[in-house]
mmCIF file of the N, C-alpha and C atoms, coordinates in Angstrom:
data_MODEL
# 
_entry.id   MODEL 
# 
loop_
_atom_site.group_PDB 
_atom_site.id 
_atom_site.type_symbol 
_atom_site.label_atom_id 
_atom_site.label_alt_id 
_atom_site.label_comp_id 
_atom_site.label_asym_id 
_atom_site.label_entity_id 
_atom_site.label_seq_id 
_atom_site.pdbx_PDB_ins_code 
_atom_site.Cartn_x 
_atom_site.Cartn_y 
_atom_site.Cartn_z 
_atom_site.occupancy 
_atom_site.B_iso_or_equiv 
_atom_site.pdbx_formal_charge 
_atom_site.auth_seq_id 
_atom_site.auth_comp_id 
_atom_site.auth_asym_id 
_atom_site.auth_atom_id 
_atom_site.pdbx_PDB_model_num 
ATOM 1   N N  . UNK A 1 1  ? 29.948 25.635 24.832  1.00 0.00 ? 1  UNK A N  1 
ATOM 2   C CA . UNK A 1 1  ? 28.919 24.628 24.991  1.00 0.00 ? 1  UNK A CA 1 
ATOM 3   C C  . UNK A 1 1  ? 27.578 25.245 24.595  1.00 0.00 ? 1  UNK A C  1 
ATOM 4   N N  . UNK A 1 2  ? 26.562 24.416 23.862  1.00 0.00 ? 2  UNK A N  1 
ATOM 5   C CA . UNK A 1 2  ? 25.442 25.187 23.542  1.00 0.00 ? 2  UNK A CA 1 
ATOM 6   C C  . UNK A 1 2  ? 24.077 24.868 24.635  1.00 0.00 ? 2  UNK A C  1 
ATOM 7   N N  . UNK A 1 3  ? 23.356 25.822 24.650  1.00 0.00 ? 3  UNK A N  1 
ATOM 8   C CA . UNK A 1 3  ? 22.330 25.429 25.401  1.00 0.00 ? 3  UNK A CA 1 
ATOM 9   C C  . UNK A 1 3  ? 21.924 24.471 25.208  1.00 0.00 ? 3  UNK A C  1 
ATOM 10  N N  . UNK A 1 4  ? 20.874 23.798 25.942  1.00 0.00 ? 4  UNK A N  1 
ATOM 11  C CA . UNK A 1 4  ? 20.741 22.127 25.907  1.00 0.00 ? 4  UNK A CA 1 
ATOM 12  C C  . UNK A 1 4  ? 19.408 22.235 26.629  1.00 0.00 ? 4  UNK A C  1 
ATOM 13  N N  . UNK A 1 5  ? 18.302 22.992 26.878  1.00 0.00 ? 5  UNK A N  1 
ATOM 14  C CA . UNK A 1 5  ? 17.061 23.196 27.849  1.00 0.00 ? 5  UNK A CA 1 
ATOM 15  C C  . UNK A 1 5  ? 16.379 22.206 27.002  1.00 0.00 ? 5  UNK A C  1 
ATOM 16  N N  . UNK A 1 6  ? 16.087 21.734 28.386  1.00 0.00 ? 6  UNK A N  1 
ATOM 17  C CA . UNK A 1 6  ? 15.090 20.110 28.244  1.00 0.00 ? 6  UNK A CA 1 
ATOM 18  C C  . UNK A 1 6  ? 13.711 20.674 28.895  1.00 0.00 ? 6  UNK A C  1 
ATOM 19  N N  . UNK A 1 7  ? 12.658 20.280 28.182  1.00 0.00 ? 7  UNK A N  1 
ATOM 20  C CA . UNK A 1 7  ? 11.307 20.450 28.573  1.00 0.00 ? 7  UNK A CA 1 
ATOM 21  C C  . UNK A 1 7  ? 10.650 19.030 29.007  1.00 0.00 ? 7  UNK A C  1 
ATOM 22  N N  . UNK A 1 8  ? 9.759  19.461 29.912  1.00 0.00 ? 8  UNK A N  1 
ATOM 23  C CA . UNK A 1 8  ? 8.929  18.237 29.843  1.00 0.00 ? 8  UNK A CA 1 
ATOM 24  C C  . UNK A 1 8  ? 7.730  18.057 29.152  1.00 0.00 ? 8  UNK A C  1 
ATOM 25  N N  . UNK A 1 9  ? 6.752  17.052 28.628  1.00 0.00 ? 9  UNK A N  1 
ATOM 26  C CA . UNK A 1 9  ? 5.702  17.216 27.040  1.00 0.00 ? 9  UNK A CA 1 
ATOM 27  C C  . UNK A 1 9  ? 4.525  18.606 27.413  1.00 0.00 ? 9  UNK A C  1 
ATOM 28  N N  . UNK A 1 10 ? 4.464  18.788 28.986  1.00 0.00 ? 10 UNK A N  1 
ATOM 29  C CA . UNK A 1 10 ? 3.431  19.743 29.522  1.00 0.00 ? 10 UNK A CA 1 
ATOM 30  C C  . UNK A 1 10 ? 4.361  21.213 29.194  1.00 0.00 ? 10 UNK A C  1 
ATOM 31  N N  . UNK A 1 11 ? 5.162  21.341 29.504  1.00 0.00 ? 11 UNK A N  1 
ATOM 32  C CA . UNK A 1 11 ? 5.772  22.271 29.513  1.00 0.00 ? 11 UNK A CA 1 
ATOM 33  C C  . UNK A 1 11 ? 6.356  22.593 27.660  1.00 0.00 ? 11 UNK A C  1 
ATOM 34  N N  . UNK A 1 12 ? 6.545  21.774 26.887  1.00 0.00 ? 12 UNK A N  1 
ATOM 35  C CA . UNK A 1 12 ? 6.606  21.901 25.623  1.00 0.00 ? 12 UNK A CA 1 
ATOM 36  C C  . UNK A 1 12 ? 5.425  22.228 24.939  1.00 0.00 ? 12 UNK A C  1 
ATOM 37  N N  . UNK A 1 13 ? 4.565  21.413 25.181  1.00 0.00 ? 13 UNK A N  1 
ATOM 38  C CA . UNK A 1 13 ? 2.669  22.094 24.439  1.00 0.00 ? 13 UNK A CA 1 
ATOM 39  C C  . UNK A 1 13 ? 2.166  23.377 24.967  1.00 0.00 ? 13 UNK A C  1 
ATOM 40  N N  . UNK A 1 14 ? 3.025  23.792 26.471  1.00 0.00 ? 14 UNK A N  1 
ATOM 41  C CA . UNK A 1 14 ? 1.905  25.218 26.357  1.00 0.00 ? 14 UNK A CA 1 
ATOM 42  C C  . UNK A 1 14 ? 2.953  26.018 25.496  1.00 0.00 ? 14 UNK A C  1 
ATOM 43  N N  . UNK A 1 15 ? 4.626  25.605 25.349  1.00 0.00 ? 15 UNK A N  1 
ATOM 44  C CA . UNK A 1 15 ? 5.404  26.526 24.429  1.00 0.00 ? 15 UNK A CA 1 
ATOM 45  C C  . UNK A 1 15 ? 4.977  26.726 23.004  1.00 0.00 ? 15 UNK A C  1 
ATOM 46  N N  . UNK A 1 16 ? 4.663  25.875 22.660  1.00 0.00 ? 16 UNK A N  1 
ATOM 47  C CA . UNK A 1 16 ? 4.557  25.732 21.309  1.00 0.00 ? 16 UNK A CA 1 
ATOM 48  C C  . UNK A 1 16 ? 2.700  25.853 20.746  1.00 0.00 ? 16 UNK A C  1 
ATOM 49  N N  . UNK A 1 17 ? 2.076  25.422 21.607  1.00 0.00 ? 17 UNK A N  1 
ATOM 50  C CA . UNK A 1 17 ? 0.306  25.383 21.540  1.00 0.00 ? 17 UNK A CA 1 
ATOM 51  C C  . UNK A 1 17 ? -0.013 24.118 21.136  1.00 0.00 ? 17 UNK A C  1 
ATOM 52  N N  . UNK A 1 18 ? 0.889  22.986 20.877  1.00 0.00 ? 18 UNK A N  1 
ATOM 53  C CA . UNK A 1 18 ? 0.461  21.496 20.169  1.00 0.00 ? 18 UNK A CA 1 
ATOM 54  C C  . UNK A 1 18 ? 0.247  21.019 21.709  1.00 0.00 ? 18 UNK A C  1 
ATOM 55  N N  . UNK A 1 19 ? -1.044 20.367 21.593  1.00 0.00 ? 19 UNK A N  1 
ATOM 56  C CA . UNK A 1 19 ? -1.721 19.825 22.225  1.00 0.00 ? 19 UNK A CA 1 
ATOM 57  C C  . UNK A 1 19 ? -0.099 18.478 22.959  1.00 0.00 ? 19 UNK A C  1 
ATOM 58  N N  . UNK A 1 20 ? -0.521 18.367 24.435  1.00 0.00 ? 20 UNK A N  1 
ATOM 59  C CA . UNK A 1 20 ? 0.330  17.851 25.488  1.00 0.00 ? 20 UNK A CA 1 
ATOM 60  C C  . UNK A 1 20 ? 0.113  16.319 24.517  1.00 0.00 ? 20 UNK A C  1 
ATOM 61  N N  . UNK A 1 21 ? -1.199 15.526 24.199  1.00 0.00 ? 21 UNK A N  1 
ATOM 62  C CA . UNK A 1 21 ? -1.531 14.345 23.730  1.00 0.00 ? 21 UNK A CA 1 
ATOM 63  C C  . UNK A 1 21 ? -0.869 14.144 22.324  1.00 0.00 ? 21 UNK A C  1 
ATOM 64  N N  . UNK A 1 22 ? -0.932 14.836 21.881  1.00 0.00 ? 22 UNK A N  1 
ATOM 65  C CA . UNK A 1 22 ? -0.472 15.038 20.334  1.00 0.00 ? 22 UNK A CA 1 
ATOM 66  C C  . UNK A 1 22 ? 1.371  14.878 20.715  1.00 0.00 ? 22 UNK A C  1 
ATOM 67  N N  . UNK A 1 23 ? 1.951  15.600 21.746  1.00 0.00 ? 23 UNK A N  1 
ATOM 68  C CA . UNK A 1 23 ? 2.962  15.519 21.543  1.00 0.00 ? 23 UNK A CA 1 
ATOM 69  C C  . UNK A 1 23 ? 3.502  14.351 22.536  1.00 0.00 ? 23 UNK A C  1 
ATOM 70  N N  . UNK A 1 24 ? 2.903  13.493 23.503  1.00 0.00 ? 24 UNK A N  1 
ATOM 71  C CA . UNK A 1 24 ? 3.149  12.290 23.823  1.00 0.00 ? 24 UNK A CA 1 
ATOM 72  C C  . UNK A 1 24 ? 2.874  11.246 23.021  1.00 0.00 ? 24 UNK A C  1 
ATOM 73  N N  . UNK A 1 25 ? 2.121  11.203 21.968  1.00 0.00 ? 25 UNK A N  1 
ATOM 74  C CA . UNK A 1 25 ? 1.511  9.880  21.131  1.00 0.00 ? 25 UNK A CA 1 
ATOM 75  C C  . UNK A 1 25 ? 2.778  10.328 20.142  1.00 0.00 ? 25 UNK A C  1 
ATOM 76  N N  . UNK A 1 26 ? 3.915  11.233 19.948  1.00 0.00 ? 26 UNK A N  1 
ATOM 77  C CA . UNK A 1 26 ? 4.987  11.306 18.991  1.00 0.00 ? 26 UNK A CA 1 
ATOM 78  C C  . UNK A 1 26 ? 6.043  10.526 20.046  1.00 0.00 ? 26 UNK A C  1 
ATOM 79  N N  . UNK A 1 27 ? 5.902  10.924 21.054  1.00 0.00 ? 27 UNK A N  1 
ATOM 80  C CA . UNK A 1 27 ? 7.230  10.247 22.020  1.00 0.00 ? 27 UNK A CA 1 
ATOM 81  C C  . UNK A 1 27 ? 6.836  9.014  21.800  1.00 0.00 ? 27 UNK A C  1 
ATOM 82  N N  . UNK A 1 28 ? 6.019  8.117  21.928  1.00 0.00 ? 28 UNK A N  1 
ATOM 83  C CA . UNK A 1 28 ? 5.798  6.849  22.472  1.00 0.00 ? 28 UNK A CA 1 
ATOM 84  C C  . UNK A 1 28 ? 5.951  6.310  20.835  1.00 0.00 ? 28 UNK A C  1 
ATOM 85  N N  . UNK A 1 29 ? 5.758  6.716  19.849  1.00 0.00 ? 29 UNK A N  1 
ATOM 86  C CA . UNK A 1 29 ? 6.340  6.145  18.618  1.00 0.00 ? 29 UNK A CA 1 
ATOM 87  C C  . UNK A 1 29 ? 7.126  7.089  17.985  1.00 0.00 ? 29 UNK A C  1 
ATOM 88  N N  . UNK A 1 30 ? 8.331  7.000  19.152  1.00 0.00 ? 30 UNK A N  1 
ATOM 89  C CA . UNK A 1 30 ? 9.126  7.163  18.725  1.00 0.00 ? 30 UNK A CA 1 
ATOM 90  C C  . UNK A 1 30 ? 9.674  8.390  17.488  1.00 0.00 ? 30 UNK A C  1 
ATOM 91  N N  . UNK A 1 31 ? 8.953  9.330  17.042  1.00 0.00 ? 31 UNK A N  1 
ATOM 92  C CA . UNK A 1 31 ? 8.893  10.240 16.064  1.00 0.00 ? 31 UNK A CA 1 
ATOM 93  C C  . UNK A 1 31 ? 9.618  11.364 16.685  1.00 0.00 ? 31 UNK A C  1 
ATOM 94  N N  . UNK A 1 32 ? 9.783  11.524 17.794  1.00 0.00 ? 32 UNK A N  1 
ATOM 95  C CA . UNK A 1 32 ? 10.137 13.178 18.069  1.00 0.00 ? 32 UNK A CA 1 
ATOM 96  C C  . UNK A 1 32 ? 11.522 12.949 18.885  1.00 0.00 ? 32 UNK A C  1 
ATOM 97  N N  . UNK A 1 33 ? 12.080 13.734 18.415  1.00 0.00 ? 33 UNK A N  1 
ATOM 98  C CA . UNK A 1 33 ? 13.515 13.719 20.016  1.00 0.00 ? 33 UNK A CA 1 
ATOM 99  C C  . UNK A 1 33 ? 13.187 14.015 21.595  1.00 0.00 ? 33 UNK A C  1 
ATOM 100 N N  . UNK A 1 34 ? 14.064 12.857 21.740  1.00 0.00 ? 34 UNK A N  1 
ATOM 101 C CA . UNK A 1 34 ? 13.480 12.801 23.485  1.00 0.00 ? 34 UNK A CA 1 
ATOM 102 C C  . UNK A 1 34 ? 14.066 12.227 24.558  1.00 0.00 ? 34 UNK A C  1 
ATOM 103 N N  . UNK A 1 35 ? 14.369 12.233 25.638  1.00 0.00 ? 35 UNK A N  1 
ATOM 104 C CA . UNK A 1 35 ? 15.341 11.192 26.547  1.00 0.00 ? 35 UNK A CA 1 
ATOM 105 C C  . UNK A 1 35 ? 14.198 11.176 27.415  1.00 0.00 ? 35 UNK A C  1 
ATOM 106 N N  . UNK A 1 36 ? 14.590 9.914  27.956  1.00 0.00 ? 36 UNK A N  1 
ATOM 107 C CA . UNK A 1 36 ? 13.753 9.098  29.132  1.00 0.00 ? 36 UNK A CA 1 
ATOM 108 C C  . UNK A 1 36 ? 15.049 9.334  30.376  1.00 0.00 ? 36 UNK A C  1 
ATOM 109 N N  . UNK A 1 37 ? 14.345 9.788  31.652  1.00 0.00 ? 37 UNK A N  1 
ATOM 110 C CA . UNK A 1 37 ? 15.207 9.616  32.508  1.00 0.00 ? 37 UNK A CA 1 
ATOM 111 C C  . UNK A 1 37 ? 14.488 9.206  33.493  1.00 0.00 ? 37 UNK A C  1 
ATOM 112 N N  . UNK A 1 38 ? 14.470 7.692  33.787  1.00 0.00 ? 38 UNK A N  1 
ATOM 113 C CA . UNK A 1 38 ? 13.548 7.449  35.006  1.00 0.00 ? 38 UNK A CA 1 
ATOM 114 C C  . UNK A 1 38 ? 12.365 7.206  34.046  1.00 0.00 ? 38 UNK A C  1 
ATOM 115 N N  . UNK A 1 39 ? 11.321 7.560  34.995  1.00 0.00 ? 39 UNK A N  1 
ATOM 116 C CA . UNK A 1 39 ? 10.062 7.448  34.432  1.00 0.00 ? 39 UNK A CA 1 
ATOM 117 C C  . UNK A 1 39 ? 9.611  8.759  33.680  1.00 0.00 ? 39 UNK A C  1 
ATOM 118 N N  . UNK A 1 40 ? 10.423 9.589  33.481  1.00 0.00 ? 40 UNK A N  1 
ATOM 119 C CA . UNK A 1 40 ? 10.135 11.457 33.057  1.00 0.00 ? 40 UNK A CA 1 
ATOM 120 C C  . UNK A 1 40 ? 10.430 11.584 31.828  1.00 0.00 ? 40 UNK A C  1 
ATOM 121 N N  . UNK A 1 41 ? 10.152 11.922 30.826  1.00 0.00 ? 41 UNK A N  1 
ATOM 122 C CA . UNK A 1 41 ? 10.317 12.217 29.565  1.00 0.00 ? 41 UNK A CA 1 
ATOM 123 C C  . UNK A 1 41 ? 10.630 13.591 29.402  1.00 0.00 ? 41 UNK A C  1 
ATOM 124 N N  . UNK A 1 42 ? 11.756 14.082 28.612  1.00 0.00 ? 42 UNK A N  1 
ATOM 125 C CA . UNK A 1 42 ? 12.426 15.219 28.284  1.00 0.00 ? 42 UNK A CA 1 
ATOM 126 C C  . UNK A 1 42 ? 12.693 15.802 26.947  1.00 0.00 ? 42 UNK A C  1 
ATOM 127 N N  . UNK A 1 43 ? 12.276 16.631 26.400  1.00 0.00 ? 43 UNK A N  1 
ATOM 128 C CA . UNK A 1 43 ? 12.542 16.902 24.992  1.00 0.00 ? 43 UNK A CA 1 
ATOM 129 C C  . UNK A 1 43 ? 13.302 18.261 24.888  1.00 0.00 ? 43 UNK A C  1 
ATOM 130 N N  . UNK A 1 44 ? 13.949 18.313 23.851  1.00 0.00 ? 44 UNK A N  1 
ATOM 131 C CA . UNK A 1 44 ? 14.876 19.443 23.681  1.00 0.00 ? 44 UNK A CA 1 
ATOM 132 C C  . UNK A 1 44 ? 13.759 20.935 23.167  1.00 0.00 ? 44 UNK A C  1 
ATOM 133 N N  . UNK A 1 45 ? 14.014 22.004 23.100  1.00 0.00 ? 45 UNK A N  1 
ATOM 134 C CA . UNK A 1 45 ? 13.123 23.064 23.124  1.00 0.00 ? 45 UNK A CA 1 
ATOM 135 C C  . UNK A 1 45 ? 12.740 22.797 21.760  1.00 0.00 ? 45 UNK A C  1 
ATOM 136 N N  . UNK A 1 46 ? 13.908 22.627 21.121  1.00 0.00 ? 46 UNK A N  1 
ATOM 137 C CA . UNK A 1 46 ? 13.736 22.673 19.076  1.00 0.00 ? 46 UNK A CA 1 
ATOM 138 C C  . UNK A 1 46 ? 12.973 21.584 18.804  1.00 0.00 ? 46 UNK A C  1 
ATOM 139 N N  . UNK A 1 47 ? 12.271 20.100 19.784  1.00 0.00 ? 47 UNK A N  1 
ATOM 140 C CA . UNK A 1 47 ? 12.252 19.163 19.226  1.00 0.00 ? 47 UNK A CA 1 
ATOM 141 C C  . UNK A 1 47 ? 11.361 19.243 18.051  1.00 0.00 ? 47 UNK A C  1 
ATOM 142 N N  . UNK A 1 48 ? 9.676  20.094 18.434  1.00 0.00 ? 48 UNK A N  1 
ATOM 143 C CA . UNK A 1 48 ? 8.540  20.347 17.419  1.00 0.00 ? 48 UNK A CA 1 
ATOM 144 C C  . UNK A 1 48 ? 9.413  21.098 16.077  1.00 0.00 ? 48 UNK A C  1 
ATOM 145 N N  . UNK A 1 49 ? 10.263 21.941 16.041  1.00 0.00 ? 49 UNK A N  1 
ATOM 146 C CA . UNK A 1 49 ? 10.950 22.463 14.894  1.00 0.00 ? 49 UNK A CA 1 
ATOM 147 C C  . UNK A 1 49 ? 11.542 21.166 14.036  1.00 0.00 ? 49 UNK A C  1 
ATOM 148 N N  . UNK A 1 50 ? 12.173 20.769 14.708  1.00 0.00 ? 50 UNK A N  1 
ATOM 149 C CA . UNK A 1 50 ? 13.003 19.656 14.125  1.00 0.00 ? 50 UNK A CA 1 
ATOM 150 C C  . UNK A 1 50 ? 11.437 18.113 13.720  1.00 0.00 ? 50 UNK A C  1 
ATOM 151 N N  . UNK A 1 51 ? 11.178 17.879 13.778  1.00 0.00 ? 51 UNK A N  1 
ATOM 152 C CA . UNK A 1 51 ? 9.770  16.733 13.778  1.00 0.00 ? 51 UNK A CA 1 
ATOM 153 C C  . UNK A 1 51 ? 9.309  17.684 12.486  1.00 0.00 ? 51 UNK A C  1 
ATOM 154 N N  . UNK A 1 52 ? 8.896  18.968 11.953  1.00 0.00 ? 52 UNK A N  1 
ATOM 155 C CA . UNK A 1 52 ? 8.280  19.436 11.446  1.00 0.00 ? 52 UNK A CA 1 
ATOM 156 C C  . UNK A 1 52 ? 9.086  19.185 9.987   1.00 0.00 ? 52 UNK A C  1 
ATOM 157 N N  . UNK A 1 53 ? 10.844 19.819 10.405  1.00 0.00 ? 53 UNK A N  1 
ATOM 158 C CA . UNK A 1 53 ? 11.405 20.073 9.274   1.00 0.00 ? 53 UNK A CA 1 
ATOM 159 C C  . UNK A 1 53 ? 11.734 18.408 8.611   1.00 0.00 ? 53 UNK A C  1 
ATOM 160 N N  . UNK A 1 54 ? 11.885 17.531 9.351   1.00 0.00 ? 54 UNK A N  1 
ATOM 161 C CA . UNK A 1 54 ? 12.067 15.909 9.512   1.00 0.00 ? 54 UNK A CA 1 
ATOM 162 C C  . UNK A 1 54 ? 10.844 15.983 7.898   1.00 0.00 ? 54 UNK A C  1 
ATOM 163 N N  . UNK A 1 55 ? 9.556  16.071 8.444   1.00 0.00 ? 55 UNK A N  1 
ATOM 164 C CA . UNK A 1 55 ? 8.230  15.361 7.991   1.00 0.00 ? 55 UNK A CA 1 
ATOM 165 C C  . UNK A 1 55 ? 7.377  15.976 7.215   1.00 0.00 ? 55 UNK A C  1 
ATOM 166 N N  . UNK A 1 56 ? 8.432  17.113 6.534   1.00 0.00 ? 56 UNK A N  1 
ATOM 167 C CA . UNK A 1 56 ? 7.949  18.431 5.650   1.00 0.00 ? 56 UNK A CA 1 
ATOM 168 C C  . UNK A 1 56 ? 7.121  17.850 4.309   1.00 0.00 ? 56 UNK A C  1 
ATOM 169 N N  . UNK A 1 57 ? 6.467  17.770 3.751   1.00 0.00 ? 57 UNK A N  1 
ATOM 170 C CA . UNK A 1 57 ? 6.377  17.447 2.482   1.00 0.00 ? 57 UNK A CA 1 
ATOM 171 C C  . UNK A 1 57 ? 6.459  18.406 1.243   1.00 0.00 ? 57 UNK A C  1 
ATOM 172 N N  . UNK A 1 58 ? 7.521  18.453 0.701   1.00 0.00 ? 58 UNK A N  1 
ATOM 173 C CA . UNK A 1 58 ? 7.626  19.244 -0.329  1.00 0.00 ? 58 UNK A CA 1 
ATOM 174 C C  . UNK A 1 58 ? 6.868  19.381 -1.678  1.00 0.00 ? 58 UNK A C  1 
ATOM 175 N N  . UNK A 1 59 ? 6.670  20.173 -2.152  1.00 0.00 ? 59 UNK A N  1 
ATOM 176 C CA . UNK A 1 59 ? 5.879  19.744 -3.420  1.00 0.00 ? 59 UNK A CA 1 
ATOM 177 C C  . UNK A 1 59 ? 6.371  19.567 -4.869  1.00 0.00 ? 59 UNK A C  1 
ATOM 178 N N  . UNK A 1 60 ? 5.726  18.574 -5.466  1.00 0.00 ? 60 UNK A N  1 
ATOM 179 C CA . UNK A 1 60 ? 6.246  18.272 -6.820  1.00 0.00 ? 60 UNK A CA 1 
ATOM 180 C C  . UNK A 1 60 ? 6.679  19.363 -8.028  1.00 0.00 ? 60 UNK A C  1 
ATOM 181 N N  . UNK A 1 61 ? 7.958  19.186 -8.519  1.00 0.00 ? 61 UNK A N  1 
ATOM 182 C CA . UNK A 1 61 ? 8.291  20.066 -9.328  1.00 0.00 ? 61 UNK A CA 1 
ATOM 183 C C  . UNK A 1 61 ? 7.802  19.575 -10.904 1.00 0.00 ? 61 UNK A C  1 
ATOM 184 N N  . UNK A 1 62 ? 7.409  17.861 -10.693 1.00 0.00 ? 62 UNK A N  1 
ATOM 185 C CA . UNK A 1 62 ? 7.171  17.986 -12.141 1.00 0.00 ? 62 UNK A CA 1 
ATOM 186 C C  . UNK A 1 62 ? 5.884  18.007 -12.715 1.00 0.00 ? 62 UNK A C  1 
ATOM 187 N N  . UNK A 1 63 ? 6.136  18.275 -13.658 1.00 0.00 ? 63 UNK A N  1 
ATOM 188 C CA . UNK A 1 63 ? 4.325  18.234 -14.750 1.00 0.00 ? 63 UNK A CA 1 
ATOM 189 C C  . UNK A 1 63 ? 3.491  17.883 -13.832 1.00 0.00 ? 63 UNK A C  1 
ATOM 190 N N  . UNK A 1 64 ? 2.477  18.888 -13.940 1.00 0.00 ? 64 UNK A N  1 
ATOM 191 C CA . UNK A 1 64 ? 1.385  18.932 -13.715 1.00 0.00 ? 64 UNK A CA 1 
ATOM 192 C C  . UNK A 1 64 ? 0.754  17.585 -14.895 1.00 0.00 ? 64 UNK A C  1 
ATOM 193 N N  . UNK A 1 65 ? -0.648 17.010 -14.490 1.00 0.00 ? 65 UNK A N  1 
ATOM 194 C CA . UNK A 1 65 ? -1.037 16.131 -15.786 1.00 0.00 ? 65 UNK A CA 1 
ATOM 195 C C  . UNK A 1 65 ? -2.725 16.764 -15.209 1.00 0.00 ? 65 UNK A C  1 
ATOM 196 N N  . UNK A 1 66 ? -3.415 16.799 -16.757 1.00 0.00 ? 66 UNK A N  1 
ATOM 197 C CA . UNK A 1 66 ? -4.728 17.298 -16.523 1.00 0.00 ? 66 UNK A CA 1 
ATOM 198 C C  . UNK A 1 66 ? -5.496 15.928 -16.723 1.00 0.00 ? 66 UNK A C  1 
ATOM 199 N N  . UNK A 1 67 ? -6.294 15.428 -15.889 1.00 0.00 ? 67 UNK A N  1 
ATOM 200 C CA . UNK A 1 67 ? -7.249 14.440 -15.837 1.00 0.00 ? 67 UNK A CA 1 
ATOM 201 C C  . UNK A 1 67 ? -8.582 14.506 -16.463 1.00 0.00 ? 67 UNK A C  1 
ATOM 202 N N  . UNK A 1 68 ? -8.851 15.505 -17.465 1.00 0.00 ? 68 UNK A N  1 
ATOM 203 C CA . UNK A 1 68 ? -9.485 15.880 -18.149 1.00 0.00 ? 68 UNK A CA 1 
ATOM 204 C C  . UNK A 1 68 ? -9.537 15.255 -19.709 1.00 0.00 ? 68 UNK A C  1 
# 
């Protein structure tokens, strides 16, 4: 069985340093992994890893064009 440690959003922002607000305004739309139990919100340790790799933006491989 793999670990499964659930944080709560206070306890996830001082892990990670993203602001507690920043990472409740992702729960409430819905953007980040999360279970509701009751009135308590729970996120998995990886959730900021996973949200990041989700919303990566990669960069373009093609031609450059000069606007010049």
């Amino acid at each position: 069985m793999t670990d499964c440690s659930l944080l709560t959003p206070r306890e996830l922002a001082a892990e990670t340093g993203w602001p507690e607000k920043r990472i409740r305004k992702l729960i409430a739309t819905q953007s980040i992994r999360h279970l509701k139990n009751g009135a308590n919100y729970l996120l998995p340790q990886n959730a900021i890893q996973d949200y990041i790799a989700r919303n990566m933006v990669e960069p373009s491989l093609g031609e450059a064009t000069d606007d010049e």
